[in-house]
N, C-alpha and C positions, 0 to 999 in steps of 0.2 A: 418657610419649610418646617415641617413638624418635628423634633425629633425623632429617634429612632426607639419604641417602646423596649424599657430594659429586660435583659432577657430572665425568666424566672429562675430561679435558684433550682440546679441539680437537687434531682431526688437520688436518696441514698436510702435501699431496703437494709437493715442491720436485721440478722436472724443470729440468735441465741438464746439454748433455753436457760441460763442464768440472770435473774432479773437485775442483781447489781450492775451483772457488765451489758446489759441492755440498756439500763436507765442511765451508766456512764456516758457510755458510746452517743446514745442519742441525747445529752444534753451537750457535751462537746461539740458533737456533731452542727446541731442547733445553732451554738455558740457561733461558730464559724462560717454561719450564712445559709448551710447545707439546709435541706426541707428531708429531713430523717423520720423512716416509717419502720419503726421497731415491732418484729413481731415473733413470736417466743418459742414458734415449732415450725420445722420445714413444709408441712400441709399448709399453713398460713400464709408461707412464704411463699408457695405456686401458687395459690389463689390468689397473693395481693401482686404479685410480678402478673399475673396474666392479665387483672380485672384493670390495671393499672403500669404498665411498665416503668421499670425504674433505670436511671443512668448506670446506675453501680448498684452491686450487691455486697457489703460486709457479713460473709457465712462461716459461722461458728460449726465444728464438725464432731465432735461427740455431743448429739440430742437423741434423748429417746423416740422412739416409734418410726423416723427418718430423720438419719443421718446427714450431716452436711455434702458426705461427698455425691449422696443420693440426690439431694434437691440439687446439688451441681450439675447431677447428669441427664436429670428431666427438662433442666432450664436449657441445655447443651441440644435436647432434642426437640424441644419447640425450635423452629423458624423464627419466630416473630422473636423470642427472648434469646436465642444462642448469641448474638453480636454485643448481649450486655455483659460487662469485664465484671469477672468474681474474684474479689480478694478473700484468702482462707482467713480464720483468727483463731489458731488454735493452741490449746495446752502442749499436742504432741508434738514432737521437736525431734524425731529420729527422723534421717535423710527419706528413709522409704512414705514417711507421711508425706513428706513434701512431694517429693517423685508422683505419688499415687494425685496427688493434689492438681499439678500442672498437668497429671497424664490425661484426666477428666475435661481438662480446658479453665479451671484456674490460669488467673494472672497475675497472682502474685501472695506472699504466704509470710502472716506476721505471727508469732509465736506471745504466747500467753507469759507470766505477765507482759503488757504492750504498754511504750509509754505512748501517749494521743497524740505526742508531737512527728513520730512514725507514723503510725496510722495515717494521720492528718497529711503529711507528705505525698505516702502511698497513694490516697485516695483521688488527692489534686492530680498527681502524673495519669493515672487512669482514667482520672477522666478528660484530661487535655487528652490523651492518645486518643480515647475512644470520639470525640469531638470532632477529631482529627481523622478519624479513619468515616465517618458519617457523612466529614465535607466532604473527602475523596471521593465515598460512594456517590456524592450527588452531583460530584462534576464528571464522574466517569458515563453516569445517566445523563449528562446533559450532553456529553461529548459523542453518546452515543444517538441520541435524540438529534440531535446537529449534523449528525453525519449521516443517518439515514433519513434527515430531509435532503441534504447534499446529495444522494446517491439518487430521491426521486428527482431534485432538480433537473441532474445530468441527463435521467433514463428522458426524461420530458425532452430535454435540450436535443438529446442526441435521435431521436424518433423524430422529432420538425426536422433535424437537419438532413435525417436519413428521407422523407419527403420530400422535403424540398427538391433536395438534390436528386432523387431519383425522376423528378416531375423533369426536372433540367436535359436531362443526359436526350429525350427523346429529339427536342428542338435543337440542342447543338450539335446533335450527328445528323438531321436534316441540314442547317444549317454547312454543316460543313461537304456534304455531299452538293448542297448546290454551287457553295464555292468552288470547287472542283469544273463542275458541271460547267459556270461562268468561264473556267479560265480556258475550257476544253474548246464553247461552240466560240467566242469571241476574242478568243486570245492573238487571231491575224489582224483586227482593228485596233491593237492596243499596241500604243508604244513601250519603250521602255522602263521609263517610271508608273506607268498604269499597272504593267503587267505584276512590276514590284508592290505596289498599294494591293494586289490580289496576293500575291505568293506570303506579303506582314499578317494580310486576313486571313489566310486560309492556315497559316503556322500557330496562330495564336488562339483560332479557332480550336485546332487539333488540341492544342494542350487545354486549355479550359478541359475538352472531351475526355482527354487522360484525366486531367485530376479529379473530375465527378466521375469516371469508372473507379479511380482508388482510393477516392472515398467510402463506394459504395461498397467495395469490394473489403476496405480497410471493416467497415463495419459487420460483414458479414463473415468476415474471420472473425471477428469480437464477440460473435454472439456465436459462434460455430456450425454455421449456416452456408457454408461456404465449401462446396464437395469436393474433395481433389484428386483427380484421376490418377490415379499412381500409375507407374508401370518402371520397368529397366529403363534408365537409358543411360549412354555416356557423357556423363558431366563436364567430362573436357570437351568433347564433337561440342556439346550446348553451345559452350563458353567462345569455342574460334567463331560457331555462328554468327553469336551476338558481336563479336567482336569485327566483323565485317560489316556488318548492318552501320559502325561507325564511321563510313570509311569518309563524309564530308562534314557531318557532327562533329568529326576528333579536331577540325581544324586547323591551326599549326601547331598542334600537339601532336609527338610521338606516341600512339599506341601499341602496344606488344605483348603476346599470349605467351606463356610458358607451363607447357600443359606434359607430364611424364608418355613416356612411350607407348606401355601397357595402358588397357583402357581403364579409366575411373567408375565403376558404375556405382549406380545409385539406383534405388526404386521411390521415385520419385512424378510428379506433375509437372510435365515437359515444359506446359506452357507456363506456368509460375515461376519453373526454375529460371527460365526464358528473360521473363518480366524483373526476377531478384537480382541478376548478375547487369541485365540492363538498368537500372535504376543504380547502379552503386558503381557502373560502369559512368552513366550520365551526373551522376553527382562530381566526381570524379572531374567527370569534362569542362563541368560549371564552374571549378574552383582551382584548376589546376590552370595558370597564365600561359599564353602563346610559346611556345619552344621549350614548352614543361615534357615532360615522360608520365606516362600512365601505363602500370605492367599489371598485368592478369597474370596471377600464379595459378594455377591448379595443382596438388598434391598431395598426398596419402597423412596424416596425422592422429598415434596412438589412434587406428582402424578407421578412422573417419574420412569421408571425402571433403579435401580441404580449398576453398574459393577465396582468393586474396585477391585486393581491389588495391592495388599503392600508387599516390600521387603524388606528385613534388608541388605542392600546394601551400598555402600559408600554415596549415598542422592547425591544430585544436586542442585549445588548453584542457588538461586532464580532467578540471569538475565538470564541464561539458558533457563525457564520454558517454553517460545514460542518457542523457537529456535527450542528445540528437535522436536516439528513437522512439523518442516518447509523440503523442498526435501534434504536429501542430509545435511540436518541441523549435526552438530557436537558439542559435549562439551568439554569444555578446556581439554585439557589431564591430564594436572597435578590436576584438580579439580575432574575430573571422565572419565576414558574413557570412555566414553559412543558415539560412533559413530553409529547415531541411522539410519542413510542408509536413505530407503524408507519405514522401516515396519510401524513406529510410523506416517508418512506422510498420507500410505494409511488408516491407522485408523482413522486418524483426517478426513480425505473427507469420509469416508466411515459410519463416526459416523453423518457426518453436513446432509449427503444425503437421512440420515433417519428422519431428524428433530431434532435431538439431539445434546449434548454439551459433548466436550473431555476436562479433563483437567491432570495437576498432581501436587501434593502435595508434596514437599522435604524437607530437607532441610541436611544438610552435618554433616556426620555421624549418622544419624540417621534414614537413608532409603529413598522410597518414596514409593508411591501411585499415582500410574495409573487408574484414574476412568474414565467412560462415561455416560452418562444417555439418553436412549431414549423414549418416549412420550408411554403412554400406549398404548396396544391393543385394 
């Protein structure tokens, strides 16, 4: 393996029209490793920083024709030269010089007579900083170069997958329309476990179909492609709906709605809302053990219409609490299986779409609480 070629010596521009403290500066300079390009007027000193950039500049400020703080303020409006750090070197020692000095974009201000062993100090910390601030620029370019190849990665990833799955959705909803169909014309030749090997197909069927609809549907709220018919309706009527549609799903679980007198309205997507309250109702169902309770709030909070989902379930540890609705998001296994797919994903874009806030409330062994609140009607 080759070594690593050593890195050239920092160049350092010294401008000052005193030829003593020019031929000082740059033989110390010298001394010390530095590659020092002495030159005696500020006109010099833009041409020799443009034709050639330098790491640091040591700028002397009383020169005839232009000034130090002037070549300060040309180098400050180039691009290419504004990020090289200017140390002043001057005779003038009242506060307002220095002020004027930093206010230009100076980084640092060493007053006449100077001993070199300052200087010398000065010069090394500026140029570590500025070293230091050129790696940052080139990992903050790499970070950004990284991330929007990661961003095309994903759009690639997630366009096959939005194919695929939409090529899918066609043959499983035939598929499941013939399963049907089989249990309808021959279901008096089948006996009892026959009929059961159709009702495993036909259930497992159906879900594959839901979860390529909320896929498909998960992506097309993503991309906001996804229209949603607003109109009035009563958010609690919604809620007992869905809540009967559980009535052999809930299984020996207690379910029960508690919905205020007066009506909740909302202007909302009947059949979304429909889909939100069921998916966090059926999560709910998945996790919450036989002779568990599952309660539906519905209620008014600071103006909002408010939808609360509580189970007496195993709970979910609080770093969890984003995750579950992130795509595809998962919870530790040994803390709750809870592997929350896409349904909890589409609720969260489907609850932000209407102007409203998704959250939930856990904590282990002691259940949770799936809420959302949407903006009144």
């Amino acid at each position: 393996m080759q070594p690593a070629p050593p890195s050239p010596a920092p160049s350092i521009l010294v401008v000052d029209d005193t030829p003593e403290n020019l031929q000082l500066l740059n033989g110390m300079l010298k001394g010390c490793g530095y590659k020092s390009r002495p030159v005696p007027s500020g006109e010099l000193a833009l041409r020799a920083a443009q034709s050639d950039p330098p790491d640091l500049v040591l700028l002397d400020i009383n020169m005839p024709e232009m000034n130090g703080y002037e070549v300060c303020k040309r180098l400050k409006a180039d691009p290419q030269l504004a990020p090289i750090p200017v140390i002043f070197i001057s005779a003038l020692n009242e506060t307002m010089d220095k002020v004027k000095a930093f206010g230009i974009g100076g980084v640092d201000y060493v007053t006449k007579p100077f001993q070199f062993e300052e200087v010398h100090a000065r010069v090394e910390t500026h140029l570590k900083l500025h070293q230091l601030q050129k790696e940052l620029e080139r990992q903050n370019r790499q970070l950004k170069e990284n991330y929007d190849r990661l961003r095309e990665l994903e759009t690639l990833r997630d366009n096959l997958v939005h194919l695929v799955v939409h090529d899918l959705r066609s043959p499983l909803a035939m598929m499941a329309g013939y399963v049907d169909l089989i249990k309808v014309k021959i279901a008096a030749k089948l006996n009892a476990s026959e009929t059961g090997y159709i009702d495993v197909l036909g259930k497992h069927t159906a879900k594959l179909l839901d979860m390529v609809t909320t896929l498909l549907d998960v992506s097309r709220m993503e991309s906001g492609e996804m229209p949603l018919n607003r109109q009035a309706c009563d958010i609690a009527a919604v809620a007992r709906e869905v809540v009967e549609t559980f009535g052999v799903l809930k299984g020996q679980r207690r379910l029960s709605v508690e919905t205020p007198s007066a009506p909740l309205s909302v202007h909302a997507d009947k059949d979304v809302l429909q889909r939100i309250i069921a998916n966090l109702i059926g999560n709910a169902v998945k996790f919450t053990p036989d002779g568990g309770r599952i309660t539906v709030t519905l209620s008014r909070k600071d103006s909002m219409a408010r939808v609360a989902v509580t189970d007496t379930g195993p709970g979910i540890p609080a770093e969890f609490h984003k995750k579950v609705f992130e795509k595809f998001g998962q919870v530790d296994k040994e803390a709750r299986r809870h592997s929350t797919g896409l349904g909890l994903t589409f609720c969260k874009l489907a609850v932000e779409a209407h102007g409203g806030k998704i959250g939930v409330e856990s904590e282990v062994g002691k259940g949770s609480t799936f809420w959302f609140a949407l903006p009144p009607g």
